[in-house]
Biopython code that builds the backbone (N, CA, C, O; Angstrom):
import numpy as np
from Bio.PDB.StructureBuilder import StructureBuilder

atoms = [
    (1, "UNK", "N", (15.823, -5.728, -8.384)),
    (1, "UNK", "CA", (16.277, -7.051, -8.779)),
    (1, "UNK", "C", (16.564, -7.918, -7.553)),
    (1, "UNK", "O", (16.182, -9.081, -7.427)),
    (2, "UNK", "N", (17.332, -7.172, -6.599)),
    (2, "UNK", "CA", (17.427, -8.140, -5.416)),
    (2, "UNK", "C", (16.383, -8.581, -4.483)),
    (2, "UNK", "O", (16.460, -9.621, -3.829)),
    (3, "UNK", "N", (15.208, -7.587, -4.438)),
    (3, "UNK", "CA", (14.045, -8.102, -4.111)),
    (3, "UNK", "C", (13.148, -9.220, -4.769)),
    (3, "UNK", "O", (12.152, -9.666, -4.199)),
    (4, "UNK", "N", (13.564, -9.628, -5.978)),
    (4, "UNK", "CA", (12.933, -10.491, -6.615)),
    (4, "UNK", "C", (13.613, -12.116, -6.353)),
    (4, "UNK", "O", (13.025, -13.188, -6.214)),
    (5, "UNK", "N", (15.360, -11.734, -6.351)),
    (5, "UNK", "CA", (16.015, -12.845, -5.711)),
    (5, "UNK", "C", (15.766, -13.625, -4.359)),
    (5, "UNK", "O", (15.907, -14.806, -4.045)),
    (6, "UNK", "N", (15.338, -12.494, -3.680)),
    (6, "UNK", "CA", (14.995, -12.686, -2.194)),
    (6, "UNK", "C", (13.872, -13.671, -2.416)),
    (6, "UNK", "O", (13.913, -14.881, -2.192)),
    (7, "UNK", "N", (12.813, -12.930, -2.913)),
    (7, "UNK", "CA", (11.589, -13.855, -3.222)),
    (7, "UNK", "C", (11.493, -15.244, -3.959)),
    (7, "UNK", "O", (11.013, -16.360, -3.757)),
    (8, "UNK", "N", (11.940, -14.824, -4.560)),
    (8, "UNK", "CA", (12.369, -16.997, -5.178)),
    (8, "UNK", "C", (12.995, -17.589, -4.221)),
    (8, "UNK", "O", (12.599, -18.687, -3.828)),
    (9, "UNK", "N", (14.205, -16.908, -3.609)),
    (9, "UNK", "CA", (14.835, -18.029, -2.570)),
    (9, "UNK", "C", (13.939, -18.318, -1.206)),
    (9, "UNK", "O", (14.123, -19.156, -0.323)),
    (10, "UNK", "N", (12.964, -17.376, -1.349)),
    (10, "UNK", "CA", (11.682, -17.967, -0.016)),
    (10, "UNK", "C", (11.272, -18.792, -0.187)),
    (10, "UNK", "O", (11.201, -19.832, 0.468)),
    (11, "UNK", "N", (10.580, -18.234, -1.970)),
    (11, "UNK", "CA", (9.452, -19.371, -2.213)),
    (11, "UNK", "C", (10.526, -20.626, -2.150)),
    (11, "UNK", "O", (10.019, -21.610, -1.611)),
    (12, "UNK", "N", (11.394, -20.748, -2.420)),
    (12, "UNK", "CA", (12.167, -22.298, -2.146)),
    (12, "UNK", "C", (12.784, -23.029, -0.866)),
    (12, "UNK", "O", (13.046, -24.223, -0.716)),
    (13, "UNK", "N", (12.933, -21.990, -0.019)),
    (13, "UNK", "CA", (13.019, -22.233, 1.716)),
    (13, "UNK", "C", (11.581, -22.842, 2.136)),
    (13, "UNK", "O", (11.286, -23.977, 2.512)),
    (14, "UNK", "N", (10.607, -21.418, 1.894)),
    (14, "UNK", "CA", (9.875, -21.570, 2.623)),
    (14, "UNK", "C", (8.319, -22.321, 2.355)),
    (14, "UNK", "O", (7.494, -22.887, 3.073)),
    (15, "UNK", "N", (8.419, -22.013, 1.048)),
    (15, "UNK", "CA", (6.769, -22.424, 0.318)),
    (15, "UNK", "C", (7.031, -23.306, -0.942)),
    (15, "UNK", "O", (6.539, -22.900, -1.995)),
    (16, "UNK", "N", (7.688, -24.367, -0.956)),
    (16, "UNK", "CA", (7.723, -25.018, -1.967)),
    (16, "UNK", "C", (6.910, -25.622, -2.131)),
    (16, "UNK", "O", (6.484, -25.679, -3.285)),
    (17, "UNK", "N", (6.113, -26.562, -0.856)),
    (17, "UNK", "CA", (4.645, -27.260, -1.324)),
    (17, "UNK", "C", (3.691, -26.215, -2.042)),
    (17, "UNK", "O", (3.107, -26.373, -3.114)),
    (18, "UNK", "N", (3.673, -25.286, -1.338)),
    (18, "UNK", "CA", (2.519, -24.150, -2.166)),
    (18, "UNK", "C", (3.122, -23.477, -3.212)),
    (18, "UNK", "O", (2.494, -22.547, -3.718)),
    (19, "UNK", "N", (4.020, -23.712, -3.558)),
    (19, "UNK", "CA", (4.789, -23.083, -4.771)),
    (19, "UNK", "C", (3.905, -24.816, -6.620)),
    (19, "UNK", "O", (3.428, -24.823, -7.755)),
    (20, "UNK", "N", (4.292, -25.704, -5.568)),
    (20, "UNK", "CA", (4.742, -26.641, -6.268)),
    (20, "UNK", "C", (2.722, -26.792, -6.697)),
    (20, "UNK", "O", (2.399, -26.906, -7.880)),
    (21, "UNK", "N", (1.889, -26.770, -5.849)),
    (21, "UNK", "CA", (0.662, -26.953, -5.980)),
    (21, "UNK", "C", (0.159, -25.888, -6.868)),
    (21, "UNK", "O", (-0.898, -25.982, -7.492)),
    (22, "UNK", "N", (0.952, -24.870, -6.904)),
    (22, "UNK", "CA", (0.476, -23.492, -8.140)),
    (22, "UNK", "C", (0.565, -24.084, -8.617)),
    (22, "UNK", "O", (-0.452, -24.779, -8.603)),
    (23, "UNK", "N", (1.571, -24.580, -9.494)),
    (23, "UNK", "CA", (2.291, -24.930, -11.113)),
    (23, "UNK", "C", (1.463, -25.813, -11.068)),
    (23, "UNK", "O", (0.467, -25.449, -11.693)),
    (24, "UNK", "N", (1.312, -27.113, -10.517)),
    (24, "UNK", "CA", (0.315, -28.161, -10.873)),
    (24, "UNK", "C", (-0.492, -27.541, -11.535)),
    (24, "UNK", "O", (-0.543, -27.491, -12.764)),
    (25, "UNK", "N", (-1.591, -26.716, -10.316)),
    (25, "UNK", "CA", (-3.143, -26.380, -10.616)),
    (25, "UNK", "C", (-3.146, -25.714, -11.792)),
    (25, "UNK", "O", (-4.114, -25.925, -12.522)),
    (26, "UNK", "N", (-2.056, -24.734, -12.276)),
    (26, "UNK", "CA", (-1.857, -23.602, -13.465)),
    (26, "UNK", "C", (-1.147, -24.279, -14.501)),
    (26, "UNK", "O", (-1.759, -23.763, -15.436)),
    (27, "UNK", "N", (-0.436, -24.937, -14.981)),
    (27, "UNK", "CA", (0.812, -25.391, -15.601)),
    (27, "UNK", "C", (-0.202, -26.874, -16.204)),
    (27, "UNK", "O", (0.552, -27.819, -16.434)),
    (28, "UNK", "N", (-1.604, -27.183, -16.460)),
    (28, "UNK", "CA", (-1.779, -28.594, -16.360)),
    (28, "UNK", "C", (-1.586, -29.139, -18.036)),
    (28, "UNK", "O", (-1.445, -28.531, -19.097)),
    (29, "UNK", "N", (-1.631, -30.031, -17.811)),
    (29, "UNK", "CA", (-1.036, -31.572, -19.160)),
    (29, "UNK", "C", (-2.022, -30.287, -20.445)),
    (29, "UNK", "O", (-3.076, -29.659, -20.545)),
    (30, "UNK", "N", (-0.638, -30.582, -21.217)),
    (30, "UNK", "CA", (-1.282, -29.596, -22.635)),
    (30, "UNK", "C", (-1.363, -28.455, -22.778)),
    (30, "UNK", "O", (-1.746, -28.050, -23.875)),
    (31, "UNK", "N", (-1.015, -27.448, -21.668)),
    (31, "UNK", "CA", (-0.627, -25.950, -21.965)),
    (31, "UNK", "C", (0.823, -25.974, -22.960)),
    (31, "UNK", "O", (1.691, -26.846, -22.932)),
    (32, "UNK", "N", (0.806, -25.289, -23.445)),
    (32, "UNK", "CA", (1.957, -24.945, -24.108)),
    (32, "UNK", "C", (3.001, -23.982, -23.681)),
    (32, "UNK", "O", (4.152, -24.014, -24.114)),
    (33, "UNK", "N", (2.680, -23.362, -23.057)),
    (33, "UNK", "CA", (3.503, -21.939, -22.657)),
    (33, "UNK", "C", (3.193, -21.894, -21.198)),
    (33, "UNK", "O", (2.334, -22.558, -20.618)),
    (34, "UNK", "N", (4.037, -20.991, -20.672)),
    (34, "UNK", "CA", (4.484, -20.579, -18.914)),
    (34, "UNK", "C", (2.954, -19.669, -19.155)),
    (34, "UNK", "O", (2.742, -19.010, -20.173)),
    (35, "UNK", "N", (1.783, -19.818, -17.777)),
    (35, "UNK", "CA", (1.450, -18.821, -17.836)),
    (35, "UNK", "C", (1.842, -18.322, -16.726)),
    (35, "UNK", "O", (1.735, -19.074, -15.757)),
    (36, "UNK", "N", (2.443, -16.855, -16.469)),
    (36, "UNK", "CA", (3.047, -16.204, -16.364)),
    (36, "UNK", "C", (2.027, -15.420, -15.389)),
    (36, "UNK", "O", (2.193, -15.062, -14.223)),
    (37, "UNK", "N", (1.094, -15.295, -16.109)),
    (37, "UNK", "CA", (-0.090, -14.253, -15.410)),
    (37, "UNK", "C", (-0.726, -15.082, -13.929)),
    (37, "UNK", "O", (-0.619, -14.772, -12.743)),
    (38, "UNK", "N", (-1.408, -16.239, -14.600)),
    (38, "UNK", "CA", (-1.850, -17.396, -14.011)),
    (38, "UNK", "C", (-1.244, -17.628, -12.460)),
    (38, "UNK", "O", (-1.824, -17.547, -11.377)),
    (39, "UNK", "N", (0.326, -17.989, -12.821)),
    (39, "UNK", "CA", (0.972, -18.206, -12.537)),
    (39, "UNK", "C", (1.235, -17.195, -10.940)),
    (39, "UNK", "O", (1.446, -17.740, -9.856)),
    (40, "UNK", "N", (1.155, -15.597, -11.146)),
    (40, "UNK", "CA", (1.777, -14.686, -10.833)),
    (40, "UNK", "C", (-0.006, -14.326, -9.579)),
    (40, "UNK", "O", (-0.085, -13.754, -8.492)),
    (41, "UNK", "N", (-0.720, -14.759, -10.148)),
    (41, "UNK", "CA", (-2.430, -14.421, -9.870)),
    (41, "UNK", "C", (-2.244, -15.275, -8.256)),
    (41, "UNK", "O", (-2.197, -14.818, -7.114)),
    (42, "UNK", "N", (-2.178, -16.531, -8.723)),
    (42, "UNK", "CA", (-1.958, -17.502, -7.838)),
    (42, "UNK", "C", (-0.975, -17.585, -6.475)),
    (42, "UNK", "O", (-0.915, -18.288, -5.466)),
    (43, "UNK", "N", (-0.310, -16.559, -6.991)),
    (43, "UNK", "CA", (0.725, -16.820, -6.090)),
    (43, "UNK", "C", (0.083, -15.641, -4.637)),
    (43, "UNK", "O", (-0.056, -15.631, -3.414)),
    (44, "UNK", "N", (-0.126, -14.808, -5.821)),
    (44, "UNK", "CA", (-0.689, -13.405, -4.885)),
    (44, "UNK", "C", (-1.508, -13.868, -3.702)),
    (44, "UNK", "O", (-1.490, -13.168, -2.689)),
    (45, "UNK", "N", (-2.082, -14.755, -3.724)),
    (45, "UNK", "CA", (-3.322, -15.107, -3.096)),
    (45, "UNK", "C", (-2.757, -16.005, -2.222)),
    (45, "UNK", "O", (-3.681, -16.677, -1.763)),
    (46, "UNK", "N", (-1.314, -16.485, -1.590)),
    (46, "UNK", "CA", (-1.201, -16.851, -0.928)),
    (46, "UNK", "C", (-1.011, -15.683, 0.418)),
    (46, "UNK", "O", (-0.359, -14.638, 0.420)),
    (47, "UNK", "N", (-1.934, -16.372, 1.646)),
    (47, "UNK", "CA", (-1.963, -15.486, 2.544)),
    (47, "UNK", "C", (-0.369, -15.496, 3.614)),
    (47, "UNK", "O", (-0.159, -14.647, 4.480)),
    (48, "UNK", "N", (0.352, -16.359, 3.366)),
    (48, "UNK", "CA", (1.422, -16.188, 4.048)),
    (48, "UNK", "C", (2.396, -15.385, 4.460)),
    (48, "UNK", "O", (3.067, -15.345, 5.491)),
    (49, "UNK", "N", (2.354, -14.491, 3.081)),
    (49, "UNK", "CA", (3.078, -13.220, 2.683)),
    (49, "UNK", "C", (2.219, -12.594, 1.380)),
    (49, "UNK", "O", (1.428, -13.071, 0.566)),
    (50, "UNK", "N", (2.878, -11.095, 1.656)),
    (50, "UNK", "CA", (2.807, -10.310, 0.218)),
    (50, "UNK", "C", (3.934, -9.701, -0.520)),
    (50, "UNK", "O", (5.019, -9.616, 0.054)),
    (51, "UNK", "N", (3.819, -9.341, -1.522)),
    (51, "UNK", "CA", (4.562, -9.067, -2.632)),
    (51, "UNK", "C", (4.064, -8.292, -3.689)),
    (51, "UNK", "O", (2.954, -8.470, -4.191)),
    (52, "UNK", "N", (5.016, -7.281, -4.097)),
    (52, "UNK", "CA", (4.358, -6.508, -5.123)),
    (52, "UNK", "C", (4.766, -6.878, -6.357)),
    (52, "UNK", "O", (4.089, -6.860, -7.385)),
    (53, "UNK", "N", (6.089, -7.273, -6.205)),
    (53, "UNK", "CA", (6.520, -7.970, -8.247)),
    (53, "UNK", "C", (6.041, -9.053, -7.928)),
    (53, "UNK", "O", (5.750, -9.785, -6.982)),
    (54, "UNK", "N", (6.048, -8.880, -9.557)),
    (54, "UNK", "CA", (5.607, -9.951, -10.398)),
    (54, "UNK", "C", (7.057, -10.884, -10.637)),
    (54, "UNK", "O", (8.251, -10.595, -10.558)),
    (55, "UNK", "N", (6.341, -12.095, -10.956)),
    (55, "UNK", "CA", (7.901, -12.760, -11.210)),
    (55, "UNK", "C", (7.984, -12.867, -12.655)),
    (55, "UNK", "O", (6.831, -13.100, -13.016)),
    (56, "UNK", "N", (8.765, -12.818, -13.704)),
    (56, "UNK", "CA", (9.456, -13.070, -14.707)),
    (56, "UNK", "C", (8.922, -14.566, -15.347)),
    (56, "UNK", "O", (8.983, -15.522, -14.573)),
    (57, "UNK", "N", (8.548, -14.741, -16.341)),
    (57, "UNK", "CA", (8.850, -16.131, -17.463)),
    (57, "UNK", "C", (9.850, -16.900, -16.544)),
    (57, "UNK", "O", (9.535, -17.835, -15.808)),
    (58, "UNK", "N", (11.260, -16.308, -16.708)),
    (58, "UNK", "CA", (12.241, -16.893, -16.518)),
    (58, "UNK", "C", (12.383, -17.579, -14.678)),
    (58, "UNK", "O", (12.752, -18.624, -14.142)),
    (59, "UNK", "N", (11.979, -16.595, -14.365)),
    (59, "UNK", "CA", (11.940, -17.146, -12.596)),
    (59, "UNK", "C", (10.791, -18.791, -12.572)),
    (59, "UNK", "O", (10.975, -19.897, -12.064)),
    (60, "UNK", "N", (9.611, -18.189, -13.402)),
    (60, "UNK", "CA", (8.635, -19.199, -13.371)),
    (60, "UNK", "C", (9.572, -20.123, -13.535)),
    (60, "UNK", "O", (9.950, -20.625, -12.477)),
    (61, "UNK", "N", (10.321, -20.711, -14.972)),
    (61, "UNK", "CA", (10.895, -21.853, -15.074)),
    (61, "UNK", "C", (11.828, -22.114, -14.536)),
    (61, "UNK", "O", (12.226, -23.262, -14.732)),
    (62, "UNK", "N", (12.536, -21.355, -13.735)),
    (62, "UNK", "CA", (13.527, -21.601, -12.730)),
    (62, "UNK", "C", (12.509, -22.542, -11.965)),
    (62, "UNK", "O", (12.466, -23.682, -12.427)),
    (63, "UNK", "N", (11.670, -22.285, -10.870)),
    (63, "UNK", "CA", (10.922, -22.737, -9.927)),
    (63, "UNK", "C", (9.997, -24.126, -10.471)),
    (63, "UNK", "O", (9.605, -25.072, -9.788)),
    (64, "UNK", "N", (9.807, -23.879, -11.931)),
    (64, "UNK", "CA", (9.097, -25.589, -12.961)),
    (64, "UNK", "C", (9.907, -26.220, -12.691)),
    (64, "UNK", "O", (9.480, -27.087, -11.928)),
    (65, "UNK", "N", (11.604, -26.395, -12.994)),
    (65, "UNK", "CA", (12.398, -26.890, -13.662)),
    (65, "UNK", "C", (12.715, -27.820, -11.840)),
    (65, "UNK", "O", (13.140, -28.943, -11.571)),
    (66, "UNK", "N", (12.289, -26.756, -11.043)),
    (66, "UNK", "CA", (12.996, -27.575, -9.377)),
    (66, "UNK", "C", (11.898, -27.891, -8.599)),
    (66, "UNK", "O", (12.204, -28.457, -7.550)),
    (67, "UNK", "N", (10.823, -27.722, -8.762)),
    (67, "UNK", "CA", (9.458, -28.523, -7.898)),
    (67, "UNK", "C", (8.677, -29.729, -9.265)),
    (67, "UNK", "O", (8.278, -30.874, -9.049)),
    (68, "UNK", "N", (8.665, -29.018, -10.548)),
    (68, "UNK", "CA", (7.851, -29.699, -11.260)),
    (68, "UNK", "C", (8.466, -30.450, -12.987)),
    (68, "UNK", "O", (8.106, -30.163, -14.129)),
    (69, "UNK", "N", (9.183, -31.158, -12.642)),
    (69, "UNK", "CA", (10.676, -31.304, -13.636)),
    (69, "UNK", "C", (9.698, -32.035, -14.978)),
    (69, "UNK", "O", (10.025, -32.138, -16.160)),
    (70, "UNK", "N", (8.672, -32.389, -14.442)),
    (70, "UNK", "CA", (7.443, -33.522, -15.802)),
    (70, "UNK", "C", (6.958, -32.283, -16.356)),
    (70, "UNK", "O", (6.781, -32.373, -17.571)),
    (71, "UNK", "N", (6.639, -30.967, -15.781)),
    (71, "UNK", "CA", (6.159, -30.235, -16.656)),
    (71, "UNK", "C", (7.043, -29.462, -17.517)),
    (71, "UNK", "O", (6.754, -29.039, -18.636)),
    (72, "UNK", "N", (8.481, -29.268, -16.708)),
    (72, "UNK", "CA", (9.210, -28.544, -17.308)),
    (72, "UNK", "C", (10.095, -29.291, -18.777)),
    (72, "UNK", "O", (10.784, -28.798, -19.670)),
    (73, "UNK", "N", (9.744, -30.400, -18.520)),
    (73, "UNK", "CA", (10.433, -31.235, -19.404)),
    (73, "UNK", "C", (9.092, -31.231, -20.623)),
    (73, "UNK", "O", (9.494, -31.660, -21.705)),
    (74, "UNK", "N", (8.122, -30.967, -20.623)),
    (74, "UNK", "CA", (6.736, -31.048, -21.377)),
    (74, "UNK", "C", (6.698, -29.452, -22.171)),
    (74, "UNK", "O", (6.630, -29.267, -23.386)),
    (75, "UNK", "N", (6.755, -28.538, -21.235)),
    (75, "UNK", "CA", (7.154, -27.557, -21.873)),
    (75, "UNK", "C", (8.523, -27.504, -22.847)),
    (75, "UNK", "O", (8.528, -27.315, -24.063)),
    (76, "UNK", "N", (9.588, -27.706, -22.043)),
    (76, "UNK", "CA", (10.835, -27.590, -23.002)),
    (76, "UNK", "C", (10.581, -28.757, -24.342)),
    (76, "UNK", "O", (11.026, -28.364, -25.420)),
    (77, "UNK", "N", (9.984, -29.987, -24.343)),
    (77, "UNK", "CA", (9.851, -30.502, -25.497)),
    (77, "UNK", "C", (8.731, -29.797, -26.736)),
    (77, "UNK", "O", (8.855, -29.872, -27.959)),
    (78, "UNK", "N", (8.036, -29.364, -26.235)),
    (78, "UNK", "CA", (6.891, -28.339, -26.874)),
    (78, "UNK", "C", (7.424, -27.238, -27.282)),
    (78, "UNK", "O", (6.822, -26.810, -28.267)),
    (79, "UNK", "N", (8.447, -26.473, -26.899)),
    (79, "UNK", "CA", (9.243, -25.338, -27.346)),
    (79, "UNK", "C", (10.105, -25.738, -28.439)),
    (79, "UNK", "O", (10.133, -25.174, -29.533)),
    (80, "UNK", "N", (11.033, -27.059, -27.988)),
    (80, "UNK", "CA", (11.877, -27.706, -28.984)),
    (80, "UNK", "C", (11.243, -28.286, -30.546)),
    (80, "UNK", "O", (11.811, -28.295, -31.638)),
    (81, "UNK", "N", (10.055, -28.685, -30.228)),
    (81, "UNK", "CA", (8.956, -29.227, -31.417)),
    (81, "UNK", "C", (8.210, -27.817, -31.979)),
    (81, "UNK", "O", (8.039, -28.191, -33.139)),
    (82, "UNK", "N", (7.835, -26.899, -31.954)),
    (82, "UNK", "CA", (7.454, -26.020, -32.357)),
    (82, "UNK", "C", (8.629, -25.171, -33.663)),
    (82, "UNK", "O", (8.288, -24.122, -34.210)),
]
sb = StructureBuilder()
sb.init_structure("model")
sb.init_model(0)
sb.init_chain("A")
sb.init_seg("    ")
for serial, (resi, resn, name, xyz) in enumerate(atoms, 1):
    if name == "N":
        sb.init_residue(resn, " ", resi, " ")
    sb.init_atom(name, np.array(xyz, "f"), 0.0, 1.0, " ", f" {name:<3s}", serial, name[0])
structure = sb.get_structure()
């Protein structure tokens, strides 16, 4: 668990532009749901670092909710309307 904390608080030190350009490219106008996989694929492939977890649903929207607040607000209304 604390290795996973560690890793979000990087990606937010250190890689937020490339954090923030995932969610764009993955997250676009009209998905309905976190993809998670997508999401997790993308990240892998950054050469800056590696990592073996996966991040959580919940981490994803932690990290929507603070680089990408139009999607997270698109999702949470799509959850709320459903």
């Amino acid at each position: 668990m604390l290795d996973k904390e560690i890793l979000v608080d990087m990606l937010r030190e250190k890689f937020s532009e490339e954090v923030t350009i995932i969610i764009e490219n993955c997250q676009f106008s009209g998905k309905n749901y976190v993809d998670v996989e997508g999401l997790n694929s993308r990240l892998k492939k950054l050469k800056a670092f590696s990592f073996n977890n996966s991040l959580s649903e919940d981490d994803w929207f932690e990290l929507i909710y603070e680089f990408a607040p139009d999607v997270y607000d698109e999702l949470s209304y799509r959850s709320i309307a459903a």
